[in-house]
N, C-alpha and C positions, 0 to 999 in steps of 0.2 A: 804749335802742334805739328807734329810728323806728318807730312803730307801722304805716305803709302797709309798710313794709320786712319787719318781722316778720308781718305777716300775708299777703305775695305770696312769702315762704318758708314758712309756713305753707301756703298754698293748694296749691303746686307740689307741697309734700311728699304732700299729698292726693290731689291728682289722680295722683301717679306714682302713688302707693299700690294707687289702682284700676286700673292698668293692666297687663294678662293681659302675661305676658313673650312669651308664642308669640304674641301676635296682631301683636308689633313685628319678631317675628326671633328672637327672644332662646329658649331653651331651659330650658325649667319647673323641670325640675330636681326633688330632694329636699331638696339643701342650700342653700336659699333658707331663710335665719332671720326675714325679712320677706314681707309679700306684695308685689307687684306689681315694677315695674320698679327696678334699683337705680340709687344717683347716679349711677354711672359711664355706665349705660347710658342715659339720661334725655339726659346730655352730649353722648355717643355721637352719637346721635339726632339732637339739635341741634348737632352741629358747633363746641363748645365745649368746653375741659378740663375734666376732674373737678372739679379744683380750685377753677376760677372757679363752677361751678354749685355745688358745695357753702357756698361762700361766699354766693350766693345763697341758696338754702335756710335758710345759720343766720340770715338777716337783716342779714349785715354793711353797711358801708356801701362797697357798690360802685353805680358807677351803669352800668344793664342799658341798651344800648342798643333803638330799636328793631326793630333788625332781627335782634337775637338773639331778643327778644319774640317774633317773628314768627316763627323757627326755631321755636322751642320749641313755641307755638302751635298751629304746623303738624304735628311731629314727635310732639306728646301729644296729637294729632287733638282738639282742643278746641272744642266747640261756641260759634255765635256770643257765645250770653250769655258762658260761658267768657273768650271771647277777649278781650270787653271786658273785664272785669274786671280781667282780667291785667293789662292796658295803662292802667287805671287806679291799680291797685295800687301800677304802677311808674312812675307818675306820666310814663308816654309816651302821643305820638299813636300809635294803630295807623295803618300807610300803608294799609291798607285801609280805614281809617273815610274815607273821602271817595268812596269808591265811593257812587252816588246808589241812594237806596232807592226803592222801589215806592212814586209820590208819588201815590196817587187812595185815595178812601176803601172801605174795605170794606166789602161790600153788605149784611152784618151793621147795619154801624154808620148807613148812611146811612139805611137802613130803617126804624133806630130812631129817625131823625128826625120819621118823620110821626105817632109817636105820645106826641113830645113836644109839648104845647098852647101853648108861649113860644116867640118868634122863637130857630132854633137853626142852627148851622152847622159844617160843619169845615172847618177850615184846614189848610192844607199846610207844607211847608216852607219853601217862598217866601209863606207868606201868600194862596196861590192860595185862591178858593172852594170848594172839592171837590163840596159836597153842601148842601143846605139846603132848610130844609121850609115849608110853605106860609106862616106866621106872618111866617118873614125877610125871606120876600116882598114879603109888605104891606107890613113895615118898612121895608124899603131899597129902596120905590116910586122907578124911575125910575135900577137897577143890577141890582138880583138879580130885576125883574120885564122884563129885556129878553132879549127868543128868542135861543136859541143856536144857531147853525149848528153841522153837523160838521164839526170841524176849528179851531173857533172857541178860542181860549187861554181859561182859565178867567178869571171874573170874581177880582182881585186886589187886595187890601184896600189897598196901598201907591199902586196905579193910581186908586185910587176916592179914596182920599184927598186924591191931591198932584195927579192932572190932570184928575182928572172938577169942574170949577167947580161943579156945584150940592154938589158935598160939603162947599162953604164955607159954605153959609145949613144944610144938612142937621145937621152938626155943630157943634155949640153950644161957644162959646168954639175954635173948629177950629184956631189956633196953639198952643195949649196941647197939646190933643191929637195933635196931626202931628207938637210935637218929642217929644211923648212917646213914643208909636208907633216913630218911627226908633228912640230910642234903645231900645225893646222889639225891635226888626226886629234891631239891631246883635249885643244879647246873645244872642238866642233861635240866630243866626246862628253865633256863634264859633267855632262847629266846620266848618264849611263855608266859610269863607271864598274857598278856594281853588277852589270849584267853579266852573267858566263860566258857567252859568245861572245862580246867585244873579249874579258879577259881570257876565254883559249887563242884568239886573235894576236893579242899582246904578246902573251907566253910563247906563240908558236914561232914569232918574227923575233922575240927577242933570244932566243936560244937558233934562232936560226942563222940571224944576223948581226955580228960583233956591233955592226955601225948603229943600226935601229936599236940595241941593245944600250949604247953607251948617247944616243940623241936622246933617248925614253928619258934613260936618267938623269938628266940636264932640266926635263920640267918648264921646257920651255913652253910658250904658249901665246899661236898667233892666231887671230882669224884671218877665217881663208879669205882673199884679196883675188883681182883680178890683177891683170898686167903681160907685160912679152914675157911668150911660153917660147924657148929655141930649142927644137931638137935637128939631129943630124940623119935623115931619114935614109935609109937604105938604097935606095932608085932616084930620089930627087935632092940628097944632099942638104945642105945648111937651110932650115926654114925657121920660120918665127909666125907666130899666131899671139893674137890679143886674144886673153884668157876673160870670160863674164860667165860669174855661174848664177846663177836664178834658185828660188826655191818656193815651190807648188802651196799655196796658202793653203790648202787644207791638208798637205801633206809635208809637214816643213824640214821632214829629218832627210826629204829627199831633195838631190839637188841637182839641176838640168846646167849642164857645163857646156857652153859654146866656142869653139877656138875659131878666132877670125882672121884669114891668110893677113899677114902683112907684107905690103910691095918689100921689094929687096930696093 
């Protein structure tokens, strides 16, 4: 038996399990020989026969659509972590995972920025700059040290890359790294493809940029990795930083990027 199969019949059976019958409609009873909601009623609920959800539940091999996923989902009022889950389990997209999340960093996190002592920063889901502390600053002399108006798009690591020109002498060996980059941009992406904002994104660097134009269409696709970051810095000359990026468990499309000096 498929072990994702046997374990999103396992799950369901769980979460029915905890589910009070009077809080769905259903009547408590005495002669309930289980706790929580029964298959029938679970079906009920979701708008599916006994039959096919039972089948579900033993692990068989049917394949759940997702918009009975989303029934169910709905109907066993299931929290987001929940939901995910589900729709993993069953190896589907939830139609709601494309709904765009809260893309700016939280004032927890950015705050913790200034009491880290190495250049640090978060990134967003488009790669936007979110937050960064003084160190980055100095770092990324002549990007992350120019004033922001309100209203201004955030400084964007794809943008800095492929049209800002001094980020060809800044970035050291910078063809290597820009098809790298895309093909980290493409995978970190695969779940949002379908968003407008990543694709006026896409559209705008690839009509802007021959190079990001002709890396796009190559399809490559790496996750992003830590390791020696070298650029050639304006006032300080040839440096290297060990690159570790983190990502905020309840915020996971965001990601806190650390560069750590390495001796010469």
């Amino acid at each position: 038996m498929d072990t994702r199969r046997q374990e999103l019949g396992a799950f369901l059976q769980a979460l029915r399990s905890r589910c009070a019958p009077e809080a769905f409609g259903f009547p408590a009873g005495s002669r309930r020989r289980t706790q929580g909601l029964r298959r029938e009623e679970a079906a009920q609920l979701a708008g599916i026969s006994p039959t096919w959800y039972t089948w579900i539940e033993q692990g068989r091999e049917v394949r759940v659509s997702a918009e009975v996923l989303d029934r169910l989902a709905q109907s066993l009022r299931l929290t987001p972590t929940e939901r995910a889950y589900l729709f993993e389990m069953a190896g589907r997209r939830d139609p709601q995972g494309a709904e765009p999340e809260d893309d700016s960093a939280p004032e927890t996190l950015a705050g913790l920025l200034a009491d880290i002592a190495i250049p640090a920063y978060v990134m967003g889901r488009y790669w936007d700059i979110l937050a960064w502390n003084a160190q980055a600053t100095e770092l990324f002399a002549g990007w992350l040290d120019q004033p922001q108006a309100a209203g201004d798009a955030m400084p964007n690591m794809l943008r800095y890359v492929f049209l800002q020109p001094q980020a060809r002498e800044f970035v050291v060996d910078w063809e290597t790294r820009a098809r790298r980059i895309t093909a980290e941009f493409r995978a970190d992406c695969r779940s949002r493809f379908e968003e407008p904002a990543l694709q006026r994104l896409v559209d705008e660097l690839m009509q802007a940029s021959a190079e990001f134009a002709r890396f796009w269409k190559q399809h490559d696709v790496l996750e992003r990795q830590g390791g020696q970051r070298a650029f050639k810095h304006p006032r300080r000359g040839f440096v290297t930083y060990g690159q570790i990026t983190l990502r905020p468990v309840e915020q996971e499309h965001l990601k806190l990027v650390l560069l750590k000096p390495e001796r010469a």
